[in-house]
C-alpha positions, 0 to 999 in steps of 0.5 A: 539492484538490491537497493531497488528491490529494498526500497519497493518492499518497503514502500509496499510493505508500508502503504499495503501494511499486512499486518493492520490488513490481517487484523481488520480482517480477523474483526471483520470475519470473526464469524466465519468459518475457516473455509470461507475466510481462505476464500475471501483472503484469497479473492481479495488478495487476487483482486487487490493485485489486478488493482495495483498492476494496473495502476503501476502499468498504466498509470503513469501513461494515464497522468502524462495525457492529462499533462502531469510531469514525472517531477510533479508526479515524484512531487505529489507521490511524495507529499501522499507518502508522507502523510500516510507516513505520519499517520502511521508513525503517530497511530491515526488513520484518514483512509489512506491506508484503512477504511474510514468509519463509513467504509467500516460500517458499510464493511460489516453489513456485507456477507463477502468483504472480498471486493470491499473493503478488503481488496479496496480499500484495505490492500489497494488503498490510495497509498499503494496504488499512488507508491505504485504509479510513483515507483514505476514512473520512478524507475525511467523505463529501466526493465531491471528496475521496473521487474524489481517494483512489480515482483516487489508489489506480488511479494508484498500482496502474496504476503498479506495473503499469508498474514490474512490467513493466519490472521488470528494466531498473528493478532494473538502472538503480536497483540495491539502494542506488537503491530503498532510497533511494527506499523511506526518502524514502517511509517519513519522508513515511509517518511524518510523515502517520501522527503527523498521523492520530494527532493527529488522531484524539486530538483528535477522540476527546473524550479530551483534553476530559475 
């Protein structure tokens, strides 16, 4: 069970990444005072996790209607994590995980950042809720495991919501080269479990019995 619970963290940890979330936060509301960035980090988080639980309790549902396998679900999961993994490793950003330069244009033109870009993209970006859909289709129905995904998915945001709110001593105390590092140990964990969902998903496909 601790080995379920290791690899949720991780996975969520990577795909949210609080502390790229708390830095992009700490740009975006440089001029605003400290009672209106609780609320906004509150918001964003409580919204960003309505988004994710209800991609990781429907989503699998959703994909099975349109006729998508649990393997090609494991398969395409995969193949998501790992770029973001990359991305992440070698510093780039595609969106996966960020706000691409529109987004962050559009981004600084809005007085409340709570809906966007903060709970979506940044917190409930592609990444998390496609590792979301994944760990629950992963789990098979196992209440223990699928418990172990959701609290790890809460943990995870509840996490941000701290590192949002202490955003600028976090940005300070770490500085740039401090969260990169960070955010690449992350990106090879993430690249290591997105081959592990690959193979899996081609051993269970039938494709290699044939």
């Amino acid at each position: 069970m601790l080995e379920h619970w290791g690899v949720a963290l991780a996975t969520f940890f990577a795909t949210i990444g609080p502390v790229d979330v708390a830095a992009i936060f700490a740009a975006l509301t440089a001029s605003a005072s400290p009672a209106q960035r609780r609320s906004i980090a509150l918001r964003g988080c409580l919204i960003a996790a309505g988004i994710l639980v209800l991609f990781a309790l429907l989503g699998q549902q959703v994909l099975a209607s349109l006729g998508i396998s649990l393997p090609a679900l494991r398969t395409a999961g995969g193949i998501l994590l790992l770029l973001i993994g990359i991305e992440m490793v070698f510093g780039r950003t595609s969106g996966a995980t960020s706000t691409t330069d529109d987004e962050a244009h559009e981004a600084r033109l809005r007085a409340d950042i709570a809906v966007f870009p903060l709970a979506t993209p940044l917190i409930a970006g592609p990444g998390a809720m496609g590792a979301a859909i994944l760990l629950m289709a992963d789990a098979e129905g196992d209440i223990a495991r699928q418990g172990a995904v959701m609290g790890s998915l809460l943990a995870i945001v509840v996490f941000t919501w701290i590192c949002l709110l202490l955003a600028t001593q976090l940005q300070r105390v770490l500085g740039v080269t401090g969260m990169h590092v960070v955010s690449r140990v992350f990106g090879v964990l993430l690249t290591a479990l997105a081959v592990q969902f690959l193979f899996d998903g081609i051993a269970n496909s039938g494709l290699l019995d044939r």
